[in-house]
N, C-alpha and C positions, 0 to 999 in steps of 0.2 A: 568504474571500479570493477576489474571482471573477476568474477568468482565470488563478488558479493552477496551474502545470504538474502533471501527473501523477507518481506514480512513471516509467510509462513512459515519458512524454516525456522526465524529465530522464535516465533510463536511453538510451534514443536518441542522444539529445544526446550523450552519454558516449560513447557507441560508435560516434558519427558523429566525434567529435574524436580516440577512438585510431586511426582510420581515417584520416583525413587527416592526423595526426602521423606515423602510420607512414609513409605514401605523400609523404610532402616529403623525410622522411629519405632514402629509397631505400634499397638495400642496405644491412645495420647491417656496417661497418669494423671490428674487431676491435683497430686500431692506433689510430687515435683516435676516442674516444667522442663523440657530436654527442650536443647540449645544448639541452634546450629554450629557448624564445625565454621574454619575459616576457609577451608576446602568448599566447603556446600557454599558458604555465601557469595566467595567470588566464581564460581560454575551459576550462581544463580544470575550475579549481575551482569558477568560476558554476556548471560542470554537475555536480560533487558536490554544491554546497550546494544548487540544486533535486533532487539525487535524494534526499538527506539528508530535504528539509521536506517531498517528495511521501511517504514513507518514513512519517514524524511522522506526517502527515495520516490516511494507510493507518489507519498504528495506532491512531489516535485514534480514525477511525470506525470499527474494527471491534470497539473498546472497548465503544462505544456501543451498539452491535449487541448483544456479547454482554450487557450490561448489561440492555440492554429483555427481550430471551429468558431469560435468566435471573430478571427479573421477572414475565415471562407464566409460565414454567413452577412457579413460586415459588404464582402466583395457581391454577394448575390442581390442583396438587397438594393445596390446600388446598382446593379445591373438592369435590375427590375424598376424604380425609378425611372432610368435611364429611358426606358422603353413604355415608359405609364402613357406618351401621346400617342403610340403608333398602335393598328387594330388588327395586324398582321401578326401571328402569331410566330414565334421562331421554330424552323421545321430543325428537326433532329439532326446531328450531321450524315447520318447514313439514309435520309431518306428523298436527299437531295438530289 
């Protein structure tokens, strides 16, 4: 999805809108309670459902990440097994 927002962006977004919700409200009245517009709630929710799918994304690439590393390490280890009888150490390929 290219030009998909970040977590942090839509985090931003979030805290750029409880920001200017709080500051139109001015002073919170204790005797009657002011109520968001239908403006403010759906500006609020576009930017939970971007922090939500930046959220997804995160986790899905970092899924992916541990997925690959846990295959390289998967592959080392059997490499190293592989080589537990011999007492010869493997030389670096450049110093061969």
């Amino acid at each position: 999805m290219s030009g998909a927002p970040t977590a942090g962006a839509a985090l931003m977004l979030c805290a750029a809108t409880a920001v200017l919700l709080s500051a139109q409200g001015g002073p919170v009245q204790s005797k009657s309670p002011r109520f968001a517009s239908w403006d403010e709630m759906n500006v609020l929710a576009h930017g939970l459902l971007q922090l939500g799918q930046g959220l997804r994304e995160h986790a899905e690439r970092t899924r992916s990440q541990l997925s690959a590393l846990e295959r390289r390490l998967s592959a080392c280890g059997s490499a190293c097994q592989g080589t537990e009888g011999s007492t010869d150490l493997p030389l670096a390929p450049e110093s061969r």
